[in-house]
Every structure is written in structure tokens, then in C-alpha cells.
C-alpha positions, -999 to +999 in steps of 0.1 A: -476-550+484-450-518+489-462-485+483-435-459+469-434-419+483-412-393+479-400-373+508-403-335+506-395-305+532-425-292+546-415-258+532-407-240+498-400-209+484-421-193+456-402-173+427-413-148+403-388-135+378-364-146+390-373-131+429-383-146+457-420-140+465-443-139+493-442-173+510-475-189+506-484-215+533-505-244+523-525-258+548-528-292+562-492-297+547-469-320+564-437-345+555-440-376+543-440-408+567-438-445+562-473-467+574-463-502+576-453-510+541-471-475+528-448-453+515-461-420+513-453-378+502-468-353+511-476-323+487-458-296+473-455-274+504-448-237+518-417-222+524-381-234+511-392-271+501-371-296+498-394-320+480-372-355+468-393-386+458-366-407+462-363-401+503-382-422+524-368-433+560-378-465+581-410-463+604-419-436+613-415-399+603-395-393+575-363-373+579-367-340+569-336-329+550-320-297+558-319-273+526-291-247+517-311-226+495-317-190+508-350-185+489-337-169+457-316-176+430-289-154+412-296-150+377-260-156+373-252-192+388-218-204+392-198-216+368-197-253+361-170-276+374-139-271+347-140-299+318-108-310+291-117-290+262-103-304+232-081-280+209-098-291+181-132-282+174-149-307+176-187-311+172-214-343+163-232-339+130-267-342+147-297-334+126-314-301+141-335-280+128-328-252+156-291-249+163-280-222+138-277-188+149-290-196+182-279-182+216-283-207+240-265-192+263-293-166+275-310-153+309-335-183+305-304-210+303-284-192+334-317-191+354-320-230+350-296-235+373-300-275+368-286-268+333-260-250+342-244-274+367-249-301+341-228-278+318-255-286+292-246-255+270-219-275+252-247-299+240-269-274+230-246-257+209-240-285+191-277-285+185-287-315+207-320-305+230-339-340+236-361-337+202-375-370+195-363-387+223-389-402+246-388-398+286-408-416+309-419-399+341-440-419+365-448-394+396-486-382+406-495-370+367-485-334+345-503-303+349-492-282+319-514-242+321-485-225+309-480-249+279-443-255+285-449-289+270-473-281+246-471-307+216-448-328+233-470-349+260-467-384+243-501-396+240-500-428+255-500-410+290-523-424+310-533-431+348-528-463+354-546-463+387-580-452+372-597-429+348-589-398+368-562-386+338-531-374+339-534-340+360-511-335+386-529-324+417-500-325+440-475-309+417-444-333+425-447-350+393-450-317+373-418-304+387-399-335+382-412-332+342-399-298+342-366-306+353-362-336+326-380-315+298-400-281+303-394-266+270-374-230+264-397-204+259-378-175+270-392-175+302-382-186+338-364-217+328-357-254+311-355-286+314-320-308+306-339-321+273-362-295+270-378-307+235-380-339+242-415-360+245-429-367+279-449-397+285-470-398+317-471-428+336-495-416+370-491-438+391-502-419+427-532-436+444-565-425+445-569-398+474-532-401+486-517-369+476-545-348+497-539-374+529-511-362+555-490-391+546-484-375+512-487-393+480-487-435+479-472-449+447-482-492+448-455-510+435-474-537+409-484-498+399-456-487+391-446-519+372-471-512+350-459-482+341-423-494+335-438-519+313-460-489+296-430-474+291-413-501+275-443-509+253-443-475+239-408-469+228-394-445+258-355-440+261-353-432+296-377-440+327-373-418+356-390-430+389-387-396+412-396-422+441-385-445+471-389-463+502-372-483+530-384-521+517-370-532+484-387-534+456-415-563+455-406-593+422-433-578+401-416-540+397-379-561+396-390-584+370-408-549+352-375-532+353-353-560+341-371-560+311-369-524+310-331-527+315-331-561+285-347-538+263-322-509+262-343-486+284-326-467+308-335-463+345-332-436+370-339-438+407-332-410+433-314-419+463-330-410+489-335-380+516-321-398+547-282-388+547-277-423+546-244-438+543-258-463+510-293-455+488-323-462+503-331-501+494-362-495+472-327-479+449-307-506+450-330-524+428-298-509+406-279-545+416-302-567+408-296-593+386-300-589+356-304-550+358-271-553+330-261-518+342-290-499+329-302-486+361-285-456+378-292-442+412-291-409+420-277-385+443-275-349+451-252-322+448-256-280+458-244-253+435-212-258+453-207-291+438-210-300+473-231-336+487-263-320+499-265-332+534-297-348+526-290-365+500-284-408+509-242-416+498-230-437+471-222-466+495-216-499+482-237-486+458-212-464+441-211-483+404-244-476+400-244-442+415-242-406+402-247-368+412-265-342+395-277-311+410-306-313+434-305-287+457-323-258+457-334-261+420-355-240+403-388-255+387-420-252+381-455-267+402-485-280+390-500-241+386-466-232+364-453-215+398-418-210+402-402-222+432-370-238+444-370-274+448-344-296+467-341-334+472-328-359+448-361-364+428-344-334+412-317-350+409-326-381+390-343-355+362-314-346+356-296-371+346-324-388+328-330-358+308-293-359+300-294-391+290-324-381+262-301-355+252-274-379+246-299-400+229-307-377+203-276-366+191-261-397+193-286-422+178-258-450+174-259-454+214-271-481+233-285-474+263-262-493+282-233-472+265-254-436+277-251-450+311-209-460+304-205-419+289-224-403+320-203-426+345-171-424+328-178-387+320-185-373+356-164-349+371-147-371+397-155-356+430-147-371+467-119-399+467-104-401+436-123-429+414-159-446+424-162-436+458-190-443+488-197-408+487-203-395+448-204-430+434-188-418+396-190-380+405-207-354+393-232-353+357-212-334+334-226-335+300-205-309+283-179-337+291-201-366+278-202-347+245-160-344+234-147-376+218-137-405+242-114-436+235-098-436+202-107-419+173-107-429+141-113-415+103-153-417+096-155-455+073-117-466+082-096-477+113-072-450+107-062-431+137-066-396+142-057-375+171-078-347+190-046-326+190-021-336+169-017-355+136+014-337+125+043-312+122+056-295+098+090-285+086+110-248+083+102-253+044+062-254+050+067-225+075+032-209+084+014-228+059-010-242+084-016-210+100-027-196+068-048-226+055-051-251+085-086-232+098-104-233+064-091-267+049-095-305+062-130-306+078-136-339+079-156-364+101-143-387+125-159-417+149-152-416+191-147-451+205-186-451+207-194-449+178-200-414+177-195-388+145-175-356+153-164-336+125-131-314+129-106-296+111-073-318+101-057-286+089-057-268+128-044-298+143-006-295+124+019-283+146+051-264+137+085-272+144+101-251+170+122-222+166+158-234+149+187-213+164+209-227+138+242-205+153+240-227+184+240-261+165+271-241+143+290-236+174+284-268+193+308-294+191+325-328+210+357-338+184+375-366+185+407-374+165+420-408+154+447-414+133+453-442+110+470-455+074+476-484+051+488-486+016+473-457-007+444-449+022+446-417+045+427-416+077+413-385+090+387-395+116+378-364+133+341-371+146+321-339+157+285-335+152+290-297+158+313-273+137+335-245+149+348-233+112+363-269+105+392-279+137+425-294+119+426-330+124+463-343+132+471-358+096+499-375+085+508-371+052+514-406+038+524-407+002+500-375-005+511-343-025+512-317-006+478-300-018+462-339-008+477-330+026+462-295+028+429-307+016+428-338+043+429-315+068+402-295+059+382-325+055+379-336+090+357-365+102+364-382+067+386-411+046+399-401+018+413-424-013+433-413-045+422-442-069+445-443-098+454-403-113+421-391-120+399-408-089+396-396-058+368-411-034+361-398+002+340-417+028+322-392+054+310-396+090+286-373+105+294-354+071+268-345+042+270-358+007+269-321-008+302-308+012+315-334+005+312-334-033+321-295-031+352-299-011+368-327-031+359-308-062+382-284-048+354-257-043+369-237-013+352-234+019+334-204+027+333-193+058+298-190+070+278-203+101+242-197+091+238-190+059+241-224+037+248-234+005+214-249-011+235-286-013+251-285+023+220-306+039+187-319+025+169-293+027+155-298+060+168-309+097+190-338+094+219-357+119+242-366+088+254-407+093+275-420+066+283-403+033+302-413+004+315-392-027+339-402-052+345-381-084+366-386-118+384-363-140+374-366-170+399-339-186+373-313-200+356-319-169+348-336-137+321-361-126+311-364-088+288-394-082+276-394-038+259-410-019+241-406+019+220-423+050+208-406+079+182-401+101+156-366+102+155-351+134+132-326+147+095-341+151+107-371+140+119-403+164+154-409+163+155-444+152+167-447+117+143-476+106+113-455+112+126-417+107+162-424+083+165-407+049+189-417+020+200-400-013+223-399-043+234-377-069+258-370-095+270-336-108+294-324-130+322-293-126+342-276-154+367-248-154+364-221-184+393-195-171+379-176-141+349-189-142+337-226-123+308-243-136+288-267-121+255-291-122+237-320-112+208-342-102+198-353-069+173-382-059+160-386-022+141-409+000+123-400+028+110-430+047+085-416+076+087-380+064+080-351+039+109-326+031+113-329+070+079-330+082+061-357+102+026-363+093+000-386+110-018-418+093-047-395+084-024-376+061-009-409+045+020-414+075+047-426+048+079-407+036+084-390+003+103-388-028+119-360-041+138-346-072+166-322-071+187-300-097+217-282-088+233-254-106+258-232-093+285-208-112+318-190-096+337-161-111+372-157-099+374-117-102+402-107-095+429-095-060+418-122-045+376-114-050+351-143-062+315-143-069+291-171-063+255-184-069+238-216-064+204-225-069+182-257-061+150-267-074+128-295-063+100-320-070+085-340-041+058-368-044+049-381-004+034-413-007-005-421-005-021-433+018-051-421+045-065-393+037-041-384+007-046-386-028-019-367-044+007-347-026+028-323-047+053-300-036+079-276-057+106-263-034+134-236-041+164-229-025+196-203-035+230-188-021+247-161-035+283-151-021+311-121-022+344-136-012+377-115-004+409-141+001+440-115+008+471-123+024+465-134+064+426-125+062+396-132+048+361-116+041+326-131+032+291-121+024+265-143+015+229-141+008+208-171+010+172-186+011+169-218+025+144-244+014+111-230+011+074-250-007+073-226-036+037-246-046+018-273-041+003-292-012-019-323+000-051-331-022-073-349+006-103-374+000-120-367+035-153-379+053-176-354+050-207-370+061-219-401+083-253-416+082-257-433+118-289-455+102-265-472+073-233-460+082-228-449+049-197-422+047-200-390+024-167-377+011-153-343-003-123-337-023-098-305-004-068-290-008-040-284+021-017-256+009+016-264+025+030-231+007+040-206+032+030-169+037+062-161+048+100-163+033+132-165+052+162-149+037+193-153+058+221-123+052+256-133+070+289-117+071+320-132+080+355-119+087+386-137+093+423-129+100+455-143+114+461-132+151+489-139+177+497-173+156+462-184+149+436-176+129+403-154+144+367-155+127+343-127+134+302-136+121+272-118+126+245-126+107+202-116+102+175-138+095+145-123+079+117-143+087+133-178+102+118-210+096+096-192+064+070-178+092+060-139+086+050-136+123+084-145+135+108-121+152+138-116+130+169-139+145+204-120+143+233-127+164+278-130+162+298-151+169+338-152+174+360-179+172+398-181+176+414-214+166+453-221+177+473-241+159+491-267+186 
């Protein structure tokens, strides 16, 4: 038969408060050693101990490992290795009774240094201590005279050796406990899981732990108490223990079941400095073992491999590091002392598994194990490496959202960060509703419930400098005719007042002519007397309706007309208008494709647009009247925005009405004012029940035309969400026992605080045998935010005539 030990330092340091004390020398102490196939530990001993079950060398005297710890310990441990941090805030829906209101980051937390290099806050704040989770520690037996785990010592604990009971005498055992799951009393410190149950497996034999050779742990022993383990519903064993033989069939076939049966198993390393675990550890490749059994190694408060501590090896898919170096716990008389040796270690991880456990009850054991390996703050070589196996425990880590995620009771897709972007027309809505509206829940690739806010994750569209776009341009002219048809293809995506396009003027009046050239990038048709159609490229359906209506151009850079563009950020493609004199008045019927740009891909299958409208203009004197209607179709967005599948992913339809009236006042002065209203219905889907918006939009111009110059003034607003938003069905609630989803009805405001008004002047006049334009312009508010800086600028242009 093989008998387990654990290897501690000859030596430890005794705390109080938080101090180091007085060291106390306990006689007859001495390191463990291996008898033939005895493996032994000595006691809990004087001076700095390093005490790690888990050591154990070949015959002989057991190494002693060297320890770093100074004999104190700084109330104020170093921070924790860095971890992502999602942007959302993200947190499972466990079931606590505990969590609100409380401060878990206090003097007791920082002095549990374990804790602390676990990063454990982020699971207690989430209200996840251990609580109801069962961990199995078989050692030498808990001593408990401070009560640290009063009402939480499983009853099933038992000595399987004899009828001695469970009372540590040697104090390994105790301190090991208290790592895993010492509760938090304000005092001194606590363990990982430090409310969840402990059941007792002793397992030290009878008059070992007073002999020189330390405590002897008998391997069919130990199988015993995996198997009491597994009979009584534990979630995680942890075996503080090792040796140089392998484990005998009996404890292998133990653990396999252990391992078939969900349990989780951790196994220190060892306390040689080995280059691989010592080989009672790599029971953790067995066959059969399915991944369930991890070996572990130890780190300092530098994140550092302890020097004692045995390497990952060949071992490293089964291996991982938690801290285990001059950690502070408690002995079998609740004294405080620092402890090093990876039978800390392995406490550690198994009380982070518990933790795991309880706030996750969806988890298999085999996917704890996958989350603390895949989890680990990668340390050494980059990947599993011989040295830190997976890395470093880093449960803060092993509690954000991994793999996909998904809406709570669908396969809808949601992202961590972003699930959308708004357009200049929705402006700061987010920011003013985006903390306090969407909570919802959503499931990890585990399995695992996380509620967050929909709202925060919206982005914005960057800043537009809309005079850039004005005054960036690539033209190219062609020139062509045939029959009635003139050509005027002067393609520029940018505009620069509108460059003449050479023309020639085939069978046009000379006001056809005129107008041709102003209509650059465009075909234009007379059909018959009264018909005159225009084809567009790169053009908008609205200037183009205006400008063969004969509605004169004004000239303005920033400031728009409501009808000039959708209504959000566009690259015009192919527009058609064609309009009809009827006499007492005019009827313009046009049409237009193109694709949104801003947050939106370029393709125009999966971002294009598309509308059509008809409108009608009349004359009376001085005065130029003018309405219509507008329909159009979004396909992948909302008046410009881009939303995710959670907020329905499709496009939108919207409803428009035009109105605008000019007065021809008199010496050359005009007054103008247009208006735009609109209805938009996105389409359902995800999340989204109903979404409603009512946008507005208006102009309102003072012209001067005098003889070789020109003057303009024009207020505008562009489009703004004047009411309504997104009327969401979202998960509220997830019951991990039925999967049953709970869900609320909320509304998303996609009306913005602020209000952009645009205020341009213009200023034109014949110079040195061309024509010079003058702008400068202010815009109060851009995009509709009421945070943004105000945007002003000029601009001069001189065009020659060649």
C-alpha cells in the first residue's frame, strides 16, 4: 500500500493582527521524509513554514522548499494581475441573500491575501461566496475554537481511519479548510468560498502526525474518502497531499468515479522544484480522469513560480497556479500564521471552483474546470506551458461572459460592447436613456445568465464635419447626344457650389442650356411641351425635383434644405425625376437608390436605401408654392442608424410630407421656408415590439440676387426624432432549474436632449472674370448632442470659367 504526506518547511511565522509575533518553536518538529512506500508530513512547525501537502521527494529527506515570505504581511497586498473588463455591466443573477449593500472589499478581504490574488472580489460582488456548495477536504481532520465554520461542517465528516473524530491535531488539515472556506467574520481573514459547507474526510493515520516522519495518509484511505465524498453529494474534493509512487488502482479507480460523477478533483503539485508534478499528481492523466482532475501549482504575490513549487511539465493540460506562498491562514488553535507550499495552493482553486458552483448552478463540473483553465491569466510561454500549465487562477476573469452571447430563451446574438449606432437624428438619446432602459438577461456560451443594459451598449456616430464632405470633390466630364436627349455627365461625389459641365446645347432653348449646366452629373430629357424627365448619378431625388422645378439654387454648404438628402448620411447612387406641367400647376413624380453610409457596410444589398415621391408646385404672382409626399425604405437601417439583432436588425419604413413656400419680394430679395415631417415604423424583430419615431426637419432662407453678386442667409434644423422610440419585450429573469425566461415590457427613448440648428451665410460676387463665394457658417449643437462643442468654420471658393 502507498501512504500520502505532505511536505512542510520546518519553520513558520505566527501572526496577530495582522503582525508578525513572537516565533514559537515547536519541539520535536522536523520535515517530512519518505520510508519505503510511507509518505509522511510532519506538523505544523516554528518559524516561516512552508507547509505544502502536495510535496514529497524520492527516498530520503524531503526537499525543503525555500520560502519568500518575510514574516509579515501588508494589509494592503498587491494588486491582482489586470483582467478584460467588459464595458457593459455585466453581472449573473445568482440567488443571495447577502450581496446587497455589502462591502466586500474590506481590511478582512485585503488581509486574505489568497483572495486577493484570485481576484475573488469580482465574484463576491456579484453575491457569489460558496453558499451551498459542498467541498471535500481530506487532510489530518478540522479543529474549529474560533468557530469560523460554525454551521457549516457537513455532518457526514468522519475519520475514516478510526473513531478518533474529526479534530485536527496537527493543524495541516485546518489550514487547508481555511484557505478553501473559513468564513468572513471581520476578523483576520477568508477563505475563496468562505460560506460554503466543509465535509471532513480524516484520513491521517493513527499516531502519524506526532512521529518525526510527519503525518501518513494510506492510500485505500484516502479512496474511501473520495468515495465518501462522492456518496454525499460534494462538488469539489481537494487532496492537500502527495508522494513520489503513483497512486495504487484502488484510489485511481476511487477518483475516476469521482471524476464520472461530476466531482471535481484538486491535487497539489508538489514541493520538489521539479520540472513535472510529483507522480502521486499525475493521477490527473489517467484514463478515464475525463478532465476533472486539476493539479496544482504555486505562485508568490509577485505572480511569480515559487521556487518550490514542482512545474507544469508534460503535465501542463491539467495544471494550474493559484497563490501558495506565504499565505496567510489559520492552525488548528485558530492561530494566524503564513503558510507556503502548494497545499495552499490547491484550496484555492478548489474553493474557486465552489464559488463558481454556486453562482452558476447550470455548470458541469467538467465545464468549472474548462472556465478556470481557459480563464487563467496566461503567464510564462504564451499558451499551456511546462512551467504555469494554463496560468494563473483568476476568478474575477472566470466570472465575465465567455464565447458567444446570446438573448436569455433565443439564439439571438448580442454583443458585450456593441449592439448598435445611432444616427445625427437620435443624437444623445442613449446618453440620456441608455443607463436606465434595456436591462435585460443574457446566456454566455456556458450556459451562464448575465444581465446587462442594451441601452449603454449603443454607440454614436462620429462627429460629421459636413463643410469637408461640401468641399471635397473628383469631377469628371463626359459629353454625349442623340435625338431629343442631352448629356451632361459630370460625376463628383463632392460639391464645390456646382462646377459647369462642358454642355452642348443640342436643340435646347436657351434657358434648357442654362439649366443643364447647373445640373451637373445628370441626363436630362424634354418629353413632348410640358415633360421634362432628368436621370441623376451621385445626385439626390429632392435637388433634383427642386432644380427642374426651376427652384434656384441657393448657395449654401452646410445648412440643407429638409428634401436635399434623406434625412440622414447617404452616398446618393441613381436618381430619377420627371415632372409635368399641368397649366395651373406642376406635378414632380422621383425616384432614388443608394446605399447609407456611416455605421453601416457599404454594400448595397445589406445597407442600400430606396424612395419615391411626388409633389406638386404652383405659381400665385410672387409667391411659389409647393408640396408633397415621400415614401422610404430602409433595408438594414433606421433613419440612418444601425442596430444589432437584439434590437430587431431589419431596416425601416418611413413617411414624409413636404411643404415649402417662396416669396419673391422685391430688388432682387426672396424669402423661403421648408418644412418636413416624418413617420417611421423599423421593422420587428428581436427584442422589438413596436418602434415609432416622428421626426422634423425645416429651412428657412433670406436671398439677395443683384447684378454680379449674390447674398444668402439660411436657418436650418436638420432631421431631428421629435418622439418616439423602441418598445422592447426583454428577458428579465432566468430560472437555471427549468430554464424558464421571465420577461418585462421597456421603453428606449431615441428622442434626443439636444437640438442642432445650423445658421449659414453666404456671399457671392463676380471677380477678375469668375465668380468668388465667401461661407461661414455655426452649428449649435451638431449631430442633436447638447454636450457637443459648437462647429463653425468658412470657406472660399473662386470658380474660373475656361
Amino acid at each position: 500500500m502507498n501512504i500520502r504526506m505532505y511536505a512542510l518547511q520546518a519553520s513558520k511565522t505566527l501572526l496577530n493582527q495582522g503582525k508578525a509575533a513572537q516565533a514559537v518553536h515547536i519541539p520535536g518538529a522536523a520535515s517530512c521524509a519518505l520510508i519505503s512506500t510511507t509518505r509522511a508530513c510532519a506538523a505544523i512547525m516554528p518559524l516561516i513554514l512552508l507547509a505544502a501537502c502536495g510535496g514529497g521527494g524520492g527516498v530520503g529527506s524531503t526537499p525543503t522548499p525555500t520560502s519568500s515570505g518575510t514574516g509579515s504581511i501588508s494589509p494592503n497586498p498587491p494588486s491582482p494581475p489586470p483582467i478584460e473588463i467588459a464595458s457593459i455591466s455585466a453581472m449573473p443573477p445568482v440567488a443571495t441573500t447577502n450581496s446587497a449593500g455589502v462591502n466586500y472589499d474590506d481590511a478582512e478581504y485585503r488581509l486574505s491575501n489568497v483572495d486577493v490574488a484570485a481576484n475573488a472580489l469580482a465574484a463576491y460582488n456579484t453575491g457569489a461566496t460558496g453558499a451551498g456548495v459542498k467541498i471535500a477536504i481530506i487532510d489530518s481532520g478540522l479543529s474549529d475554537p474560533a468557530a469560523v465554520f460554525a454551521g457549516r461542517i457537513d455532518p457526514a465528516s468522519t475519520d475514516l481511519v478510526s473513531n478518533r473524530g474529526i479534530t485536527d491535531t496537527d493543524g495541516h488539515g485546518t489550514s487547508v479548510s481555511a484557505i478553501a472556506a473559513a468564513g468572513r467574520d471581520g476578523k483576520d481573514m477568508m477563505g475563496v468560498a468562505f460560506n460554503a459547507t466543509v465535509l471532513v474526510a480524516r484520513t491521517d493515520t493513527i499516531g502519524s502526525c506526532g512521529s518525526s516522519t510527519g503525518c501518513q495518509h494510506n492510500d485505500d484511505v484516502l479512496a474511501r474518502g473520495v468515495d465518501l465524498a462522492r456518496q454525499n453529494g460534494a462538488r469539489v474534493i481537494n487532496m492537500s497531499l502527495g508522494g513520489s509512487e503513483a497512486a495504487t488502482s484502488g484510489l485511481v479507480t476511487a477518483v475516476r468515479a469521482a471524476a464520472a460523477a461530476g466531482i471535481i478533483v484538486v491535487i497539489s503539485a508538489g514541493n520538489d522544484g521539479g520540472a513535472n508534478p510529483d507522480a502521486f499528481s499525475q493521477i490527473a492523466a489517467a484514463n478515464g480522469m475525463n478532465g476533472m482532475v486539476v493539479i496544482a501549482g504555486s505562485h508568490d504575490a509577485g505572480y511569480n513560480m515559487s521556487s518550490f513549487s514542482d512545474r507544469a511539465g508534460t503535465y501542463g493540460p491539467y495544471y494550474l497556479t493559484a497563490m501558495g506562498e506565504a499565505v496567510r491562514s489559520i492552525n488548528q488553535n485558530a492561530g494566524h500564521f503564513l503558510f507556503s507550499g502548494t497545499s495552499y495552493s490547491a484550496p484555492a482553486i478548489a474553493g474557486a471552483a465552489a464559488v463558481l458552483a454556486q453562482a452558476f448552478p447550470n455548470l458541469t463540473g467538467k465545464q468549472i474546470v474548462d472556465l478556470l483553465f481557459s480563464t487563467a491569466t496566461d503567464a510564462g510561454a504564451a499558451g499551456v506551458d511546462g512551467i504555469f500549465g494554463h496560468g494563473i487562477l483568476n476568478l474575477g476573469k472566470a466570472f465575465q461572459p465567455q464565447g458567444g452571447t446570446n438573448l436569455a430563451g433565443s439564439t439571438i446574438a448580442v454583443s458585450l460592447t456593441g449592439n448598435g449606432t445611432t444616427s445625427a437624428a437620435m443624437g444623445d438619446a442613449t446618453a440620456q436613456t441608455g443607463m436606465s432602459a434595456g436591462k435585460m438577461v443574457i446566456l454566455d456560451g456556458y450556459g451562464r445568465a448575465y444581465t446587462m443594459n442594451l441601452g449603454s451598449t449603443l454607440g454614436r456616430p462620429s462627429a460629421v464635419r459636413p463643410l469637408i464632405a461640401s468641399l471635397m470633390g473628383d469631377v469628371h466630364t463626359t459629353d454625349l447626344s442623340r435625338g431629343p436627349i442631352a448629356v451632361s455627365l459630370n460625376v463628383a461625389q463632392g460639391r464645390i457650389g456646382e462646377p459647369a459641365a462642358d454642355i452642348r446645347r443640342l436643340g435646347l432653348s436657351s434657358g434648357d442650356a442654362r439649366m443643364v449646366r447647373m445640373l451637373s452629373g445628370r441626363v436630362m430629357a424634354r418629353i413632348g411641351r410640358n415633360t421634362l424627365a432628368v436621370l441623376g448619378m451621385a445626385e439626390g431625388a429632392g435637388r433634383l425635383s427642386a432644380m427642374i422645378a426651376g427652384q434656384a439654387e441657393a448657395p449654401f454648404l452646410v445648412a440643407r434644405e429638409p428634401d436635399e438628402t434623406p434625412g440622414f448620411a447617404v452616398r446618393h447612387g441613381v436618381a430619377f425625376a420627371i415632372r409635368h406641367d399641368l397649366g395651373f400647376a406642376a406635378v414632380t413624380v422621383a425616384s432614388e437608390r443608394g446605399v447609407v453610409s456611416g455605421p453601416v457596410a457599404d454594400s448595397l444589398s445589406d445597407a442600400g436605401y430606396s424612395s419615391a415621391s411626388a409633389r406638386f408646385d404652383r405659381r400665385l404672382g410672387g409667391v411659389s408654392l409647393s408640396g408633397g409626399i415621400a415614401v422610404i425604405r430602409e433595408d438594414a437601417s433606421v433613419l440612418g442608424a444601425r442596430f444589432g439583432a437584439a434590437l430587431g436588425g431589419g431596416g425601416a419604413n418611413t413617411k414624409i410630407i413636404d411643404a415649402r413656400v417662396a416669396w419673391q419680394i422685391s430688388n432682387g430679395w426672396s424669402l423661403a421656408g421648408a418644412v418636413r415631417q416624418g413617420w417611421t415604423r423599423a421593422d420587428a424583430g428581436g427584442t422589438l415590439v413596436n418602434g415609432k419615431l416622428l421626426t422634423s426637419a425645416f429651412a428657412f432662407d433670406l436671398v439677395k440676387a443683384g447684378h454680379g453678386y449674390r447674398f444668402g442667409l439660411r436657418v436650418a434644423q436638420p432631421m431631428r426624432v421629435a418622439s418616439g422610440g423602441y418598445d422592447l419585450s426583454l428577458p428579465s429573469s432566468y430560472d437555471y432549474a427549468t430554464g424558464t425566461v421571465g420577461y418585462d415590457r421597456q421603453y428606449l427613448s431615441l428622442r434626443p436632449k439636444g437640438r442642432e440648428l445650423d445658421l449659414e451665410a453666404a456671399y457671392g460676387a463676380r471677380l477678375a472674370g469668375g465668380w468668388i463665394d465667401a461661407n461661414l457658417f455655426l452649428r449649435r449643437e451638431p449631430g442633436n448632442v447638447a454636450a457637443a462643442p459648437v462647429d463653425h468654420g468658412m470657406a472660399v471658393r473662386y470658380a474660373l470659367a475656361l
